[in-house]
Each structure stands twice: as C-alpha cells, then as structure tokens.
C-alpha distance (Angstrom), angle and dihedral (degrees) to the residues before:
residue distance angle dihedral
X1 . . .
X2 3.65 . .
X3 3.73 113.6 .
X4 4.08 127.6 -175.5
X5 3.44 122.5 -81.4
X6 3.48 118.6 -101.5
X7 4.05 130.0 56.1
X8 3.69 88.2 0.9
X9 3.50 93.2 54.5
X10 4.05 86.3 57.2
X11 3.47 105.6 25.3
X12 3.68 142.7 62.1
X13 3.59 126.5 -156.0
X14 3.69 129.9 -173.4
X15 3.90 94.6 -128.0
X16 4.21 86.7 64.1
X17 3.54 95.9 49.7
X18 3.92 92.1 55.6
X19 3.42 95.6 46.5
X20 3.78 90.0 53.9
X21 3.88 85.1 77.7
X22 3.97 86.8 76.8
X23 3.51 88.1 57.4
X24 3.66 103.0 57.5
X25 3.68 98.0 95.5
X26 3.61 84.3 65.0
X27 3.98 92.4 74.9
X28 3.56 126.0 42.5
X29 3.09 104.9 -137.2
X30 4.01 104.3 156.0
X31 3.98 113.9 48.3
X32 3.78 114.3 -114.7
X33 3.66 125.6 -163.0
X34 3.66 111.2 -106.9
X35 3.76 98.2 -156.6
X36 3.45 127.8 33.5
X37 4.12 116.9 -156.4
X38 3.79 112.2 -128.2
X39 3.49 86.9 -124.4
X40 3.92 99.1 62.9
X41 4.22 84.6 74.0
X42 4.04 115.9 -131.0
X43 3.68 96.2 -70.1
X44 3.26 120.8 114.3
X45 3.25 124.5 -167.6
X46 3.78 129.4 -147.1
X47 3.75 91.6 -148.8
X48 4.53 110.8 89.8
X49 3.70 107.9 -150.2
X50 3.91 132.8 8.7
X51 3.48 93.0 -56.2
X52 3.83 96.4 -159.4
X53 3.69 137.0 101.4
X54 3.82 128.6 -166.1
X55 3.55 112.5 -110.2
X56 3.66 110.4 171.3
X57 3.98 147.2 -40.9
X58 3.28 119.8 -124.7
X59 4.03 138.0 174.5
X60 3.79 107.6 -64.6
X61 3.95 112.9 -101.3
X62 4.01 124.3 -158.5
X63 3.70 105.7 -91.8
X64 3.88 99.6 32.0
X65 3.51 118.0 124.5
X66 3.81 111.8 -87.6
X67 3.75 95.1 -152.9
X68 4.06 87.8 65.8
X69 3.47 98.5 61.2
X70 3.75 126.5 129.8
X71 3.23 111.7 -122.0
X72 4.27 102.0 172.8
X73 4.37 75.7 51.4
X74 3.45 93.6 49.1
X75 3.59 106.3 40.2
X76 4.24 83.8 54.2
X77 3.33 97.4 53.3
X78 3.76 102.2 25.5
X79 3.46 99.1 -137.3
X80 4.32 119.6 86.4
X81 3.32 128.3 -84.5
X82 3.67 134.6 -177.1
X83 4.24 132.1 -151.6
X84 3.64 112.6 -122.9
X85 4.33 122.9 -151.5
X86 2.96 128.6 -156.6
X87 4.05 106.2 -150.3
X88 3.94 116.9 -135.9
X89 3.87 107.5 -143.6
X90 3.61 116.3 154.2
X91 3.97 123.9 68.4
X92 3.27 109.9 -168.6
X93 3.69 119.8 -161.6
X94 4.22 127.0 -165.4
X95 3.37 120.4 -160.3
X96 3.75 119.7 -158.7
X97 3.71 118.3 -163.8
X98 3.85 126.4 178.6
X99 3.36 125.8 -151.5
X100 3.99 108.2 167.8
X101 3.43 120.6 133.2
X102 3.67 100.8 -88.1
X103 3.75 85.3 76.1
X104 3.86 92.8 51.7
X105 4.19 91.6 104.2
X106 3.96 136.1 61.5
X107 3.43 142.4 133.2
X108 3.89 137.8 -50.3
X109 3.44 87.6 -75.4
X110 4.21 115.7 57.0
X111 3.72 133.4 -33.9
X112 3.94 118.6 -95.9
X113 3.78 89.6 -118.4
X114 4.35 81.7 57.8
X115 3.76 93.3 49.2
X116 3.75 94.7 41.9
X117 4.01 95.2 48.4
X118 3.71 82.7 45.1
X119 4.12 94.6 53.0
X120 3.74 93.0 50.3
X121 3.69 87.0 46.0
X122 3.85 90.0 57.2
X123 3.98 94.7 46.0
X124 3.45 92.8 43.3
X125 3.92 93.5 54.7
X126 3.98 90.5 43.5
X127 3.59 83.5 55.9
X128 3.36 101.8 53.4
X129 3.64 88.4 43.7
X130 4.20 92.9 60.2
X131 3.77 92.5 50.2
X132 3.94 91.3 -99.2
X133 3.41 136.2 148.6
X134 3.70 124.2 -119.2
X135 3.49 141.0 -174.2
X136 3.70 139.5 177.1
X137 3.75 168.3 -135.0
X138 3.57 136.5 -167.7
C-alpha cells in the first residue's frame, strides 16, 4: 500500500480509494479456514460461527421440526415442546476515520490523514466483499 511520494502522499482522491477494492485480497483481513474436513460437505457458508441464539420454546405445532424438540420441557409437562432460534445474520461494521488537522503530518512517505482514508478504504471494501454491512464517519 505504499504509494510515491509526492501528491499522493498529501492528497486523496476519490479515483484511489475505489481502486483500493482490487487490492483487498492483498490483506487478510477476515480469517478463513484453511482446511475443510470432508465431512463438513461442499457448502460453505458465508456465516463464521453458529450464528444462532435460543430464543424461546414453545408448544410443538404440526410442521415444526421434530429434531428441535425439548425434551427436559416436554418430559415436565408431558405434552411437546419445541426450542425456537433466533438466527444472527447481519454483521455490521462502522468505520470511523479522522481527518482533522492534527493528522495533517507524517513521515517521508504519506500523511496520517492519507494512510487513515486509505485504511477505512481497505475495511470498507473487505466488507463489502463478505456480504457485510458498513457504515461510516469522516
């Protein structure tokens, strides 16, 4: 992410940070498993994690699933219950990015306004790219 000194270094332009979305196999920035187990099947999933929290149990209905039954519920009340989950599928991430003009210095290379812009360019674009949401401020 190095770019020549000189108006790069002070500037910004909106051209640079779109083309930063090429770069963002460059950085990993998500974790991806190395190995998949045979066993796991050939989906994969663009959830990380479980993704699922319990919500509630409630009396079993005709057409719920019967492997989500209850049984510690059920065998108290003696009558069926089921488990219901509440799926977790939206990640948002917020990027913050200052630019005030205690980051207007740096070294020989860019400004620290530069290389900030630039690092919420790059999480922003590796967002996008895993389906996130994002939101910001400059």
């Amino acid at each position: 992410m190095s770019s020549p000194a000189g108006a790069n270094a002070i500037h910004l332009d909106l051209a640079e940070l779109i083309e930063m979305r090429h770069r963002v196999h460059e950085v990993p920035l998500f974790s991806t498993p190395a190995r998949r187990s045979p066993l796991i099947g050939l989906h994969h999933s663009k959830l990380r994690g479980r993704g699922v929290d319990f919500d509630q149990v409630r009396v079993y209905q005709a057409g719920d699933d019967v492997r989500n039954i209850d049984w510690r519920v059920t065998a108290r009340t003696q009558e069926p219950h089921t488990k219901l989950f509440h799926e977790e599928r939206e990640r948002p991430i917020f990027i913050l990015a200052e630019q005030s003009q205690r980051l207007f210095f740096g070294s020989g290379q860019c400004f620290k306004s530069v290389l900030a812009a630039r690092a919420a360019a790059l999480v922003g674009w590796a967002a996008l790219a895993h389906n996130d949401r994002i939101g910001g401020l400059v």
